[in-house]
C-alpha positions in Angstrom: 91.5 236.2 355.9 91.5 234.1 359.3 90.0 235.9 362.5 92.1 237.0 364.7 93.3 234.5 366.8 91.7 233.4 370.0 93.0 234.5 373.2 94.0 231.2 375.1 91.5 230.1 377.2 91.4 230.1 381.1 89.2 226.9 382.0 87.6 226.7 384.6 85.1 224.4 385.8 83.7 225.1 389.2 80.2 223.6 390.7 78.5 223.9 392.8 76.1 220.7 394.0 72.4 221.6 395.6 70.7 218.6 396.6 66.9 219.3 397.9 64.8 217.2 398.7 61.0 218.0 398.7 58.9 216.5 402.2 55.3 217.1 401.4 53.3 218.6 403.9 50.0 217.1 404.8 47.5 219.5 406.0 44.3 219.1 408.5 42.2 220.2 410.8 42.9 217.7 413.5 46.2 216.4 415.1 47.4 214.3 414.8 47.2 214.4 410.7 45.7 211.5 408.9 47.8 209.0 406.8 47.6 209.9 403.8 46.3 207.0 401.7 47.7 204.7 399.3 46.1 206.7 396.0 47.9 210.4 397.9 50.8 208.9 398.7 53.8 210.4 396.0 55.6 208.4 393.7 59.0 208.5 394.4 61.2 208.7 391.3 65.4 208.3 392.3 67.6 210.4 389.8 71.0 208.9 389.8 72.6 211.7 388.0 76.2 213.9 388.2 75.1 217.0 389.7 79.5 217.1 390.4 82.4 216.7 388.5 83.7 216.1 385.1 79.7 215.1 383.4 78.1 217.4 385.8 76.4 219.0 382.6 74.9 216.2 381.4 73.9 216.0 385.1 72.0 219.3 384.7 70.3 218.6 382.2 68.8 215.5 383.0 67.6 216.9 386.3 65.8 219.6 384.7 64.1 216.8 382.0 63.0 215.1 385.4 61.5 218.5 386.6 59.6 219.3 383.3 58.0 215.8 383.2 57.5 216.2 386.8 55.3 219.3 386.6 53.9 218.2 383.7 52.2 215.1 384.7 51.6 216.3 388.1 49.5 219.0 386.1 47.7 216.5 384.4 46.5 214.9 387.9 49.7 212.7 388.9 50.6 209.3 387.9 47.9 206.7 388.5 46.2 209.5 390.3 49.3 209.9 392.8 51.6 213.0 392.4 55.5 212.6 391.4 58.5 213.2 393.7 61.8 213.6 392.8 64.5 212.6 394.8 68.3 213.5 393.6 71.0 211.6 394.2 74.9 212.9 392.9 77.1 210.3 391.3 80.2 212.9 391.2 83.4 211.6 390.4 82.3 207.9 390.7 84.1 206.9 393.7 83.3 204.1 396.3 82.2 206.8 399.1 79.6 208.5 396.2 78.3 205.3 394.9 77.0 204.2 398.3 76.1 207.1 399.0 73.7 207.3 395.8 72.3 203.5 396.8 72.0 204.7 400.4 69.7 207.6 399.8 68.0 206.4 397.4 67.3 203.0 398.9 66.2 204.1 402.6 63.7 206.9 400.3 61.9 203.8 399.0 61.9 205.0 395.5 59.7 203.5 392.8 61.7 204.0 390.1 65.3 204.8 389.9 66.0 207.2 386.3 69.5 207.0 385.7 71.6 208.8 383.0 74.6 207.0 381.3 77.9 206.7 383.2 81.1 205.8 382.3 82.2 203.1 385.2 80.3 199.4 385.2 80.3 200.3 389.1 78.0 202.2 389.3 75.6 199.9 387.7 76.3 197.1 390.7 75.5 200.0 393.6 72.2 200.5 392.0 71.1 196.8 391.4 71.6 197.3 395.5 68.6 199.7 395.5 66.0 196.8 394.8 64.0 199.1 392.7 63.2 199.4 388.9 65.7 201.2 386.9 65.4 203.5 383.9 68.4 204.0 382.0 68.7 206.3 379.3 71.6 204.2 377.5 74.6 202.7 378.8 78.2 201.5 376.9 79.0 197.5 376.4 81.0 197.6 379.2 78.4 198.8 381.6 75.6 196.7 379.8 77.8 193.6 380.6 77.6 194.1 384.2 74.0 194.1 384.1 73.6 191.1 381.5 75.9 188.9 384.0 73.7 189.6 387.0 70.0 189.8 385.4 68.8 186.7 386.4 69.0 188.0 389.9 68.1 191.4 388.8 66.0 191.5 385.8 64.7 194.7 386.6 66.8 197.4 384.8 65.5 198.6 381.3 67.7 201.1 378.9 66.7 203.2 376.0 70.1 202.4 373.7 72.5 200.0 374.3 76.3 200.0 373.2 78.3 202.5 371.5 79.7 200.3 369.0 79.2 200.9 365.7 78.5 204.5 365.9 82.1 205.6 364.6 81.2 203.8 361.3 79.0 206.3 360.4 80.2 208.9 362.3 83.4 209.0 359.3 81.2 207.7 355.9 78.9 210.9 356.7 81.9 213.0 356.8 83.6 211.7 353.5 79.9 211.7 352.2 80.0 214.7 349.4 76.1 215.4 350.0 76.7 216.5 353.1 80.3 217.6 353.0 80.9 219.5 350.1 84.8 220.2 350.7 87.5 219.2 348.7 90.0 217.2 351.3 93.9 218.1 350.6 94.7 214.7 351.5 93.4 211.7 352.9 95.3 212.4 356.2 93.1 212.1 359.8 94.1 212.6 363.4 92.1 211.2 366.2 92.1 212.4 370.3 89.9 209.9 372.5 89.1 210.3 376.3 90.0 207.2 377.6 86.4 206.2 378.8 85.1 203.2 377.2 82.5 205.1 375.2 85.2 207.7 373.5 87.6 204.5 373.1 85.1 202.1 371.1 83.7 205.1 368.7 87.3 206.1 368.0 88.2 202.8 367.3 85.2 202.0 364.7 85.6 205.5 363.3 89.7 204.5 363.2 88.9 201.2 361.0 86.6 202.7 358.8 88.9 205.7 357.8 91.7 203.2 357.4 89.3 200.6 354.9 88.6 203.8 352.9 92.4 204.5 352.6 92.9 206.9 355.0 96.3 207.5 357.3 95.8 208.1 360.6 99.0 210.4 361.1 97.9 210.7 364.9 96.0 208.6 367.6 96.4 209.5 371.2 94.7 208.3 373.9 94.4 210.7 376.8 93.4 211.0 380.5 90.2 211.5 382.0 89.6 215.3 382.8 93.2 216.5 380.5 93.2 219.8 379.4 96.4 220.3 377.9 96.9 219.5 374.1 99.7 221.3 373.5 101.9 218.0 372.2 98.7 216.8 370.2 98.2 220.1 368.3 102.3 219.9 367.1 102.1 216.6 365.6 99.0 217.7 364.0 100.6 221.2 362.9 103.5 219.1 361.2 101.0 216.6 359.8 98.6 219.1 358.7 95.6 216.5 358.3 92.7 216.9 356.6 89.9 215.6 359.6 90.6 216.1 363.4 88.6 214.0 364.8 87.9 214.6 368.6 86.3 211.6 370.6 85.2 213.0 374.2 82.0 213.3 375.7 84.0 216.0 378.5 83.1 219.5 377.8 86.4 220.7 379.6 88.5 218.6 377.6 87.0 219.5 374.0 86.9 223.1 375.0 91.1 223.1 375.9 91.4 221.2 372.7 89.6 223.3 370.4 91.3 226.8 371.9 94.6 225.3 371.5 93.6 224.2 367.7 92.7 227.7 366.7 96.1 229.3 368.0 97.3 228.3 364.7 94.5 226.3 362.9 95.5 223.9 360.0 93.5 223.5 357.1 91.2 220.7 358.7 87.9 219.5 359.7 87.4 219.8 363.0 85.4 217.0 364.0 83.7 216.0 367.9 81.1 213.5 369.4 78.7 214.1 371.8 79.5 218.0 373.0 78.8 219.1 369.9 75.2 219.5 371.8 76.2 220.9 375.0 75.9 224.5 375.5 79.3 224.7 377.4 80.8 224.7 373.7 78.9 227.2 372.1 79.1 229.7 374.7 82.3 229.1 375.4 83.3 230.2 371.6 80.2 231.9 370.2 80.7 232.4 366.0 84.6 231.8 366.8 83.5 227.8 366.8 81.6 228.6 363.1 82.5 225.4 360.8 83.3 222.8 363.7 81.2 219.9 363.1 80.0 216.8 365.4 77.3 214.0 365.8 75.8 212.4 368.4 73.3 209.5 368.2 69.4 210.1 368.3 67.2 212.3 366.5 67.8 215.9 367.9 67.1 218.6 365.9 68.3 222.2 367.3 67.8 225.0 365.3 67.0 223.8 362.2 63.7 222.7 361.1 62.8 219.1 359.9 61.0 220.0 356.7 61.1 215.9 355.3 59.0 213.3 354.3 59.3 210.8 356.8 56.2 210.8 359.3 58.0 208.9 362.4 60.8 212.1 362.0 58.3 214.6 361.8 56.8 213.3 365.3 60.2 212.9 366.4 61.0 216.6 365.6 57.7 217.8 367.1 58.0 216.3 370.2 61.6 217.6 370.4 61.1 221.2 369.5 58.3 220.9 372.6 60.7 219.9 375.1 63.5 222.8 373.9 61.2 225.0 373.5 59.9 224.5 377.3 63.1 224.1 378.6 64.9 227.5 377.1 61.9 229.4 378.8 62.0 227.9 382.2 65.4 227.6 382.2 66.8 230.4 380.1 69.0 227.3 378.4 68.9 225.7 375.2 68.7 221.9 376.2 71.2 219.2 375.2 70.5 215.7 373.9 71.0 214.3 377.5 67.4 216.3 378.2 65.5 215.0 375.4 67.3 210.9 376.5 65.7 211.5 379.9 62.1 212.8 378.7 62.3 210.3 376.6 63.4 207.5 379.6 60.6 209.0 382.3 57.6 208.7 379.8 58.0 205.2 378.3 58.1 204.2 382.2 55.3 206.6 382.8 52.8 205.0 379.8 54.1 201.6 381.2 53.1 202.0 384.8 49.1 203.8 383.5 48.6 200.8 381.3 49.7 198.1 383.9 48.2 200.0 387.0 50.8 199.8 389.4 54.2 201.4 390.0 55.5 198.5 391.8 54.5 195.5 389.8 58.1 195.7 388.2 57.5 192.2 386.0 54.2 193.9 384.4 55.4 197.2 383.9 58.5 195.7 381.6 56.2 193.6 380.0 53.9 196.7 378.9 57.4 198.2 377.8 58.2 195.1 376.0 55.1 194.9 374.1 54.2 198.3 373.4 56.4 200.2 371.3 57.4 204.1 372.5 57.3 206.7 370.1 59.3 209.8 371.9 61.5 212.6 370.8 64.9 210.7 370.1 63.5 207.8 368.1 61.0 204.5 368.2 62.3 201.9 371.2 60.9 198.5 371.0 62.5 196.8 374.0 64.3 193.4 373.6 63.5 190.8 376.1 67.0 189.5 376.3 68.6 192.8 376.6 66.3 195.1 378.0 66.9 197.6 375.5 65.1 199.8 373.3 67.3 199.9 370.7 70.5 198.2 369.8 73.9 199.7 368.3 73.9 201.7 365.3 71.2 201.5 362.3 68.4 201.5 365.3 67.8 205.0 365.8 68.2 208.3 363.5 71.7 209.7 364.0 72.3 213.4 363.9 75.4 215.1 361.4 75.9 218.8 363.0 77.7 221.4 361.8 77.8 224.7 364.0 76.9 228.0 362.4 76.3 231.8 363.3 77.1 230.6 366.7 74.1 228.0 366.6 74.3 224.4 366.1 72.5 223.4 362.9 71.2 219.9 361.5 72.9 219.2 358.2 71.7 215.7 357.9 69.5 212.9 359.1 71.1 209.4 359.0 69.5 206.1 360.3 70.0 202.2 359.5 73.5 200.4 358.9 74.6 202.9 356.3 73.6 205.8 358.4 76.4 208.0 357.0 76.0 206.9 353.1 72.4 207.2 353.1 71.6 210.5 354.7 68.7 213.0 354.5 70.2 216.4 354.4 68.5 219.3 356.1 71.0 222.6 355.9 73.9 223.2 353.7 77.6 222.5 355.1 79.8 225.8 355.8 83.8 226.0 355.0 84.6 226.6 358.5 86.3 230.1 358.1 89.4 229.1 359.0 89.5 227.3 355.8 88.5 230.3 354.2 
């Protein structure tokens, strides 16, 4: 029997923004106070981040992966001897007014580095080119990339973990279809797809789109939607006459999967419900609990939650280690499971951080990306050997692990691993797929 229905949900998504910024204090016995020297001084690391608006969870969770390195190294005796400071900086909604604001504070702070998270607007990438400091990107879409790639030669210094999203919808629907992961008998070979229109959704859907349609798929529905819409009411009809056997959601917008997915189970069809990159934020499990048993989602980089990797492969097992260190530091300080977007930013911070102790300087930008470029870093997500045209540690699809999830008992579990140009044919499975009890 299906559960009782969900009540309609009542979204709401109020923030609130704290920005604090930490002056040291320099003690002594006589005034006025030394200057501190050169090996005291703090490095200053910039997060560009969304503390507001529509990503503002991704926002929280990168600041807290700042925090945790932070405290960690500062521990350890500081960075070339010299303690870390973090400076935050909001990106919001985007707009003019927030951008400069963001290369305002963070350029008259002097920061040494600048960590940025992914954004979804190739403006923001020219307001911190402004800041005349060394950027750390965690992974950016073409679009954004672009921007950068037409200006490098009179700003080489910007590095990112992963570049693009292309490609990533390919596997995304083979893993799906794959019957060692899936073990579900389709009704039909009937899909629906709902994109975010943000460049990131747009691409994926579009790969994902082409794929379904070479292996003979219909897509019976593909709607593009606003930023920030929370209404699916038309979507959900079409789909309840069409009764396809995937619904595939491409948003990386908690609000918006969370107003889909309560409308979907009013009166659930017999499908797959399928989503991207929120199948790791918190926002979706609590918001649902067991009621979101069966949904499945993938997002790229290794990130295993609360399953185990029990495999063969040695780079995954230090992957998985490293990982399950970061989670398991983060739910106890933080009483929060952490999302992909915490393990991205560790990840960013220390292959800047090994960099910067091999070269022996924080501001010798040209020899800190040459230490990146010739040094391989091994961290949670995957292995990044950065490209000296592109400045990226990986590139598109097949170049790190990607992660098939299903969610289950409330938790969301790894069913598979996935990695190289067949990501979704060639998969290592790690739990066994669920009906989703609607199905039942």
């Amino acid at each position: 029997m299906k559960r009782q229905k969900l009540v309609k949900l009542i979204i709401g998504f109020g923030l609130v923004a704290v920005l604090a910024i930490s002056i040291p204090l320099v003690s002594g016995c006589t005034s006025p106070a030394a200057t501190p020297t050169p090996e005291e001084e703090p490095i200053k690391v910039g997060i560009a981040t969304t503390i507001t608006g529509a990503l503002a969870d991704d926002g929280r969770m990168h600041v807290r992966a700042l925090e945790m390195a932070r405290d960690r190294i500062n521990a350890e005796g500081g960075l070339l001897g010299r303690p870390v400071e973090l400076l935050t900086a909001d990106l919001g909604n985007y707009t003019p007014t927030e951008l400069a604001a963001v290369r305002d504070t963070l350029k008259s702070a002097g920061v040494d580095m600048v960590n940025y998270n992914w954004a979804v607007y190739p403006a923001v990438t020219d307001y911190l080119m402004e800041i005349d400091s060394l950027v750390m990107h965690h992974g950016w879409v073409s679009v954004d990339w672009q921007e950068w790639y037409d200006n490098k030669d009179s700003f080489p210094y910007w590095m990112t973990l992963n570049q693009t999203e292309e490609g990533y919808g390919v596997p995304y629907f083979q893993a799906l279809t794959n019957p060692e992961m899936v073990t579900w008998d389709f009704p039909n070979k009937k899909a629906a797809i709902i994109v975010c229109d943000l460049d990131y959704s747009v691409v994926q859907a579009e790969w994902w789109r082409e794929e379904a349609e070479r292996a003979g798929w219909e897509i019976v529905l593909y709607e593009i939607h606003p930023v920030g819409n929370v209404e699916f009411g038309a979507q959900m009809a079409k789909i309840r006459q069409e009764n396809p056997a995937i619904i595939f959601m491409s948003s990386v917008i908690s609000t918006e999967v969370i107003a889909a997915y309560a409308d979907f189970l009013e009166n659930p069809t017999d499908s797959l419900f399928v989503i991207t990159w929120v199948i790791n934020k918190p926002e979706f499990w609590s918001a649902f609990g067991e009621q979101a048993d069966g949904v499945l989602g993938t997002v790229p980089g290794f990130f295993m939650v609360d399953s185990a990797y029990t495999g063969s492969n040695p780079e995954y097992q230090t992957y998985y280690a490293k990982g399950r260190a970061i989670w398991d530091e983060c739910l106890e300080r933080y009483g929060e499971r952490p999302s992909l977007q915490t393990i991205c930013a560790d990840d960013s911070f220390w292959v800047w951080a090994e960099a910067v102790e091999r070269v022996g300087s924080v501001d010798d930008y040209d020899a800190i990306m040459e230490a990146m470029f010739d040094y391989p870093y091994v961290g949670a997500t995957g292995t990044y050997g950065f490209d000296r045209d592109t400045h990226a540690g990986s590139y598109q699809a097949g170049n790190v692990p990607l992660g098939f999830y299903q969610i289950q008992g409330g938790e969301v579990i790894t069913l598979a691993v996935g990695e190289g140009e067949n990501a979704g044919k060639n998969i290592e499975k790690i739990t066994d797929f669920q009906v989703p009890w609607w199905l039942e």
